[in-house]
Backbone as CSV, one residue per row, in Angstrom:
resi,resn,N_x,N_y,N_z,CA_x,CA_y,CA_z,C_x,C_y,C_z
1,UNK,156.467,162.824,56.618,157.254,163.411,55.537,156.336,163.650,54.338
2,UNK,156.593,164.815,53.974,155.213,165.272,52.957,155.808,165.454,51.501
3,UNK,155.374,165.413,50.274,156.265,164.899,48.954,156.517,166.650,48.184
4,UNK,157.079,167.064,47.912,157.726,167.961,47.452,156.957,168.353,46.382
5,UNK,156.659,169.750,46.794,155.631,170.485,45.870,156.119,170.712,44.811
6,UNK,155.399,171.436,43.799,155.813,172.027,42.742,156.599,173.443,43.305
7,UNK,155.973,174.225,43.889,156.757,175.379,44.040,158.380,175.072,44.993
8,UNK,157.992,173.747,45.909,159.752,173.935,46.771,160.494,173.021,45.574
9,UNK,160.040,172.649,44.694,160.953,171.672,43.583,161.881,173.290,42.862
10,UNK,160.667,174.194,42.576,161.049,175.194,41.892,162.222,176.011,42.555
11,UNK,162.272,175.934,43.963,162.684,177.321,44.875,164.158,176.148,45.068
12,UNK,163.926,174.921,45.136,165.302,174.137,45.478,166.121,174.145,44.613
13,UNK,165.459,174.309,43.011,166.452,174.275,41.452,166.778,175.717,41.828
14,UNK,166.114,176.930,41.745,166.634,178.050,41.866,167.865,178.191,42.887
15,UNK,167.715,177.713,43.925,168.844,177.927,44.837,169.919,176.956,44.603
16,UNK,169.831,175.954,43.551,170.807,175.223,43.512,171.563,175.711,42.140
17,UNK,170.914,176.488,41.117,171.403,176.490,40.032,171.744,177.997,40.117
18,UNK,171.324,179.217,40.987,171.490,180.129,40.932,170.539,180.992,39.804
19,UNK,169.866,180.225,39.382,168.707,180.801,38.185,167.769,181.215,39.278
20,UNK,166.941,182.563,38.228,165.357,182.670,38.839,164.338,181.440,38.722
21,UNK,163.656,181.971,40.346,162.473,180.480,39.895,161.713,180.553,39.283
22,UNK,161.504,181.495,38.277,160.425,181.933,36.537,161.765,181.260,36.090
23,UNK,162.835,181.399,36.031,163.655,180.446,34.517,163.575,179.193,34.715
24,UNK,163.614,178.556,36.255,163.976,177.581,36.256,162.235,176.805,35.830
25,UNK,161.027,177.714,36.222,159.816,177.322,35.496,159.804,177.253,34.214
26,UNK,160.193,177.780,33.654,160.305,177.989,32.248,160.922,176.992,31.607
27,UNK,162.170,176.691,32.421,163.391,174.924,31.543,162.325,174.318,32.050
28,UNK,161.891,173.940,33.514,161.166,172.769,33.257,160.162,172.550,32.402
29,UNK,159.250,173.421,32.003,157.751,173.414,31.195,158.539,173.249,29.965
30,UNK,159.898,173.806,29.068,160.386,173.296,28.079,160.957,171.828,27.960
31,UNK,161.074,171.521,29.289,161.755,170.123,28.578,160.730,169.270,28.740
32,UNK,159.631,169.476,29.385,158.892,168.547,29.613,158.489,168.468,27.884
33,UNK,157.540,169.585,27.597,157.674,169.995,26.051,158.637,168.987,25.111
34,UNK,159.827,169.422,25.400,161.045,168.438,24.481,160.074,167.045,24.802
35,UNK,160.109,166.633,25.529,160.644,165.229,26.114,159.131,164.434,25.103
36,UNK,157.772,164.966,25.237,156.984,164.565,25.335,156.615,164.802,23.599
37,UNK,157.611,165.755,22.850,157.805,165.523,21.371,158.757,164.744,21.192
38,UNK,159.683,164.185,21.714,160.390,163.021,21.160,160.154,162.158,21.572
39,UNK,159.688,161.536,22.413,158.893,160.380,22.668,157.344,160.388,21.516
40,UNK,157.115,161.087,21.240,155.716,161.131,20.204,157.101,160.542,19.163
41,UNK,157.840,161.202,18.276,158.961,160.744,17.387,159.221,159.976,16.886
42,UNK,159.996,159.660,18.164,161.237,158.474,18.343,160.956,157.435,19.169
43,UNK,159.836,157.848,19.627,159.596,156.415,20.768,160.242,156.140,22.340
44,UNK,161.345,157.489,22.083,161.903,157.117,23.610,162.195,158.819,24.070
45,UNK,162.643,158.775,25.582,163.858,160.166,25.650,164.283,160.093,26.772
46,UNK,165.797,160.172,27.145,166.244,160.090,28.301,166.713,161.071,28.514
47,UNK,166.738,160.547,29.647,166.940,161.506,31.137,168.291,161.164,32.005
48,UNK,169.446,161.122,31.228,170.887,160.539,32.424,170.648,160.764,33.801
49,UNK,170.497,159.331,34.196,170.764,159.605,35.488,169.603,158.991,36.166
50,UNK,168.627,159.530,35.361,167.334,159.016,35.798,166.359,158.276,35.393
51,UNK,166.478,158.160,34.090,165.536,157.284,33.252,165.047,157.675,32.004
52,UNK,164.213,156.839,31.517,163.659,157.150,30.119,162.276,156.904,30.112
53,UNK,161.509,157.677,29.055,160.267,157.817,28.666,159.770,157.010,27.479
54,UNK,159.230,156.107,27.810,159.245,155.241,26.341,157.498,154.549,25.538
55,UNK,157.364,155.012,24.440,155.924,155.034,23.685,155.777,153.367,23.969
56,UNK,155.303,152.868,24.616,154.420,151.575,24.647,153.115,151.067,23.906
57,UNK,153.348,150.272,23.292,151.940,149.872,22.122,151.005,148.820,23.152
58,UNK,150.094,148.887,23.219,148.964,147.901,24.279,148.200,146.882,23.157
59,UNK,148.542,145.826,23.168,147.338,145.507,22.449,145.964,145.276,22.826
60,UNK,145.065,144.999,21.989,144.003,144.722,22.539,143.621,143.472,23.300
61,UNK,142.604,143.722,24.471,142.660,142.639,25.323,140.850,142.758,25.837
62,UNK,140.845,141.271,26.276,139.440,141.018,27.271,140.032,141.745,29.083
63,UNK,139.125,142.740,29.128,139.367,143.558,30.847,137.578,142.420,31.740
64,UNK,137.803,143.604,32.835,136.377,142.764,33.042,135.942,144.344,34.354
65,UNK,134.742,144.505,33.861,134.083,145.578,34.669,133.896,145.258,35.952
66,UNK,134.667,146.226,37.238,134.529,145.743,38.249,133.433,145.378,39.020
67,UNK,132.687,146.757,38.548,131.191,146.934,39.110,130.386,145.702,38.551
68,UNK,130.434,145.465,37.384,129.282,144.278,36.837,129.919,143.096,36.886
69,UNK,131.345,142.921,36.921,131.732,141.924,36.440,131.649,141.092,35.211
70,UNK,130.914,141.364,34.216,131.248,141.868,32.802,132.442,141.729,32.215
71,UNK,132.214,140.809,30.930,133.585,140.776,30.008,133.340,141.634,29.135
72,UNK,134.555,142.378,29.180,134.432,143.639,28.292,135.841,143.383,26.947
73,UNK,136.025,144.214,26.043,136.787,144.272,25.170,137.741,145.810,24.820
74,UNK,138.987,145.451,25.713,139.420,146.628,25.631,140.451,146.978,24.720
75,UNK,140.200,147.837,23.626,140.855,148.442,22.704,142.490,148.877,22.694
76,UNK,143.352,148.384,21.688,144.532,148.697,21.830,145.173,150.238,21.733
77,UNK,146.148,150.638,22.567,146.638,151.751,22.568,147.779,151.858,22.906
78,UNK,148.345,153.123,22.653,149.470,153.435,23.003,149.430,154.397,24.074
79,UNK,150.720,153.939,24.656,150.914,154.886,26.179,152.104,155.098,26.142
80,UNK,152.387,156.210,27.340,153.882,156.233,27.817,154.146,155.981,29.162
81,UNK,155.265,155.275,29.552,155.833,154.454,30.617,157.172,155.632,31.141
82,UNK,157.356,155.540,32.248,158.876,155.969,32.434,159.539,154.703,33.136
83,UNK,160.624,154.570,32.498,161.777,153.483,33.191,162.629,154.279,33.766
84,UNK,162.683,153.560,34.906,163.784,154.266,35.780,165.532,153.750,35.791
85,UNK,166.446,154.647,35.566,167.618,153.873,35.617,168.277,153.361,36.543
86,UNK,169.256,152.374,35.860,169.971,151.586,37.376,170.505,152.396,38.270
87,UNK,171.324,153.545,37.681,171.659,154.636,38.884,170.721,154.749,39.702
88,UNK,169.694,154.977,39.397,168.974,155.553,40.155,168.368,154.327,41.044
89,UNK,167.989,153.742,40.922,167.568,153.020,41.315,168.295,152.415,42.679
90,UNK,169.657,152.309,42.336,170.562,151.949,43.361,171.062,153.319,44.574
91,UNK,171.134,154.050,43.800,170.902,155.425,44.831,169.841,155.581,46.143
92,UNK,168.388,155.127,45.227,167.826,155.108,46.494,167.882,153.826,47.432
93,UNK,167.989,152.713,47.101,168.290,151.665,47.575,169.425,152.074,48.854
């Protein structure tokens, strides 16, 4: 079983929503857009049904280089995580 391309993701929304698969390219590249300015924001953005996108702060920490094995000092940052919701979660279950 092989994981679902970008183009049959595109051709499955088109046939499910009755949109062209340029519009339905187009909502997705916008919401991704949305999603990835309100999470810069607000810190979060959901997705009913499926989950949320949420700004994570890292602090700084001792890592260790695999190759040398080496204590290294790795710098704090921020990332983004997606949480998945309980719907969903139990769906695939």
């Amino acid at each position: 079983m092989s994981k679902l391309t970008k183009s049959q993701l595109l051709d499955a929304m088109a046939g499910e929503t009755g949109m062209t698969k340029k519009d339905v390219g187009s909502f997705m590249e916008k919401l991704a857009i949305l999603a990835l300015k309100e999470v810069k924001k607000n810190g979060e953005f959901v997705i009913p049904g499926l989950g949320k996108l949420v700004k994570i702060n890292r602090a700084a920490r001792m890592g260790r280089n695999p190759a040398t094995g080496e204590s290294i000092q790795i710098k704090a940052k921020t990332v983004v995580k997606f949480r998945v919701a309980k719907a969903a979660k139990e769906a695939v279950l």
